[in-house]
KEKE-3310 file (N, C-alpha, C; in steps of 0.2 Angstrom, whole numbers, plus 5000, padded with zeros to 4 digits):
npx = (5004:5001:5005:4999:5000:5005:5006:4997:4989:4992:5003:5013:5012:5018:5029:5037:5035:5047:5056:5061:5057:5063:5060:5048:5043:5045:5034:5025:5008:5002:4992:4986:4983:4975:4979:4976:4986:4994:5014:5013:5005:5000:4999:4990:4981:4977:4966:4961:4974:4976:4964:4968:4979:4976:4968:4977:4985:4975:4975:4988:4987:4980:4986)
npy = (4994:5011:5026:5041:5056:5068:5071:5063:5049:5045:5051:5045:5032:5035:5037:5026:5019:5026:5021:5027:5021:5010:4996:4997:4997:4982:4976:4966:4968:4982:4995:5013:5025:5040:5054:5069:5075:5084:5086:5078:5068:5060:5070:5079:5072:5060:5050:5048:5040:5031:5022:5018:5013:5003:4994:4992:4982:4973:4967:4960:4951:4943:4936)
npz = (5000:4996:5003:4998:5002:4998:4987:4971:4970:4956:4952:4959:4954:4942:4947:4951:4940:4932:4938:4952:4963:4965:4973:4975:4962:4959:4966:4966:4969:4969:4979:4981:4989:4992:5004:5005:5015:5017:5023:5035:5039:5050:5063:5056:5050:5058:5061:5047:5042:5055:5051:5036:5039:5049:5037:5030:5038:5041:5027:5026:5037:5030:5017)
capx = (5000:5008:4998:5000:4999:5006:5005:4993:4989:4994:5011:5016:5013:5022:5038:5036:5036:5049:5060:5060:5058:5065:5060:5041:5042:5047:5030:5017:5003:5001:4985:4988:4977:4974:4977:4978:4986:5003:5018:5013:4998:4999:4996:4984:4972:4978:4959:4959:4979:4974:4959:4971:4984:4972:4966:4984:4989:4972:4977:4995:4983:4975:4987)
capy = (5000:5017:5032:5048:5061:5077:5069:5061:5041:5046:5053:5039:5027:5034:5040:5022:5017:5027:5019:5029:5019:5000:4991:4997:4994:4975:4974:4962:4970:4992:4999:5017:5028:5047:5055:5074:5079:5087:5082:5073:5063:5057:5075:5082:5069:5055:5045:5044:5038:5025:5017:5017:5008:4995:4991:4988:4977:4967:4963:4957:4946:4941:4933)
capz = (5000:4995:5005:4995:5006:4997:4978:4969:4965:4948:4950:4962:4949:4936:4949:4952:4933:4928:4940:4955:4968:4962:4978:4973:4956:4960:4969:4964:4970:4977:4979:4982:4994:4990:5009:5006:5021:5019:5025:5040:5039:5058:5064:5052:5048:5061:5061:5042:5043:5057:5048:5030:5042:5050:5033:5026:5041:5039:5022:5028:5040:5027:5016)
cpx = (5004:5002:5002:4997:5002:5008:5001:4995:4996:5000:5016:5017:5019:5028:5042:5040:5043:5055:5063:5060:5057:5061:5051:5040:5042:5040:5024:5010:5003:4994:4987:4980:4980:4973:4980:4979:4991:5007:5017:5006:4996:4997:4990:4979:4974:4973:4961:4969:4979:4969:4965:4978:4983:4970:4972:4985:4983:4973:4981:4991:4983:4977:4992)
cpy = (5006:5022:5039:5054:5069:5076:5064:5053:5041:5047:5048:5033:5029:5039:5032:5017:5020:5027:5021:5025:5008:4995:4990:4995:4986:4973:4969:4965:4979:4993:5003:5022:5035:5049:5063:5076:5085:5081:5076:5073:5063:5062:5080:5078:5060:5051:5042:5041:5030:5019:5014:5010:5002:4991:4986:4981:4972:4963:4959:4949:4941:4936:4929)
cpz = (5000:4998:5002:4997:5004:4989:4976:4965:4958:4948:4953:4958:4944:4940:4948:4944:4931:4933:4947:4962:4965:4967:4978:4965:4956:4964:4966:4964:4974:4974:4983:4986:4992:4999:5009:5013:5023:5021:5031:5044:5048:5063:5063:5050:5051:5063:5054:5041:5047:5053:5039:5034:5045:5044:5031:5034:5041:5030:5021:5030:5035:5019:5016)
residu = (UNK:UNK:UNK:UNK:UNK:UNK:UNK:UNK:UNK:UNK:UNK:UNK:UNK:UNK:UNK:UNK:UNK:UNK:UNK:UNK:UNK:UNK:UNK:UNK:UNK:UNK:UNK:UNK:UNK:UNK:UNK:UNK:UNK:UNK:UNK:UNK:UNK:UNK:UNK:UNK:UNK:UNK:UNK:UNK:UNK:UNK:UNK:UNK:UNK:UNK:UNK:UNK:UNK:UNK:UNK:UNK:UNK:UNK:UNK:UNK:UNK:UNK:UNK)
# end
């Protein structure tokens, strides 16, 4: 899960794509979250930060 927090889905895919971050590009699977918050989520919108963080770690669970 990539949470894009001060840039959009779209441009993390394609920082992604055009090599940008290797370790995500070699991923099998990202679903990306739109969390306009700024820099630092955990401050500025620390509910919808926890729910996006439970959801990722119930899908760890999960396979």
């Amino acid at each position: 899960m990539v949470v894009c927090p001060e840039f959009t889905p779209a441009q993390a895919e394609e920082w992604i794509a055009a090599g940008e971050s290797p370790e995500l590009a070699r991923a099998t699977h990202l679903e990306y979250v739109d969390l306009d918050s700024g820099q630092w989520p955990m401050a500025t919108r620390p509910r919808e930060l926890a729910r996006v963080l439970a959801k990722a770690g119930q899908m760890n669970l999960g396979s």
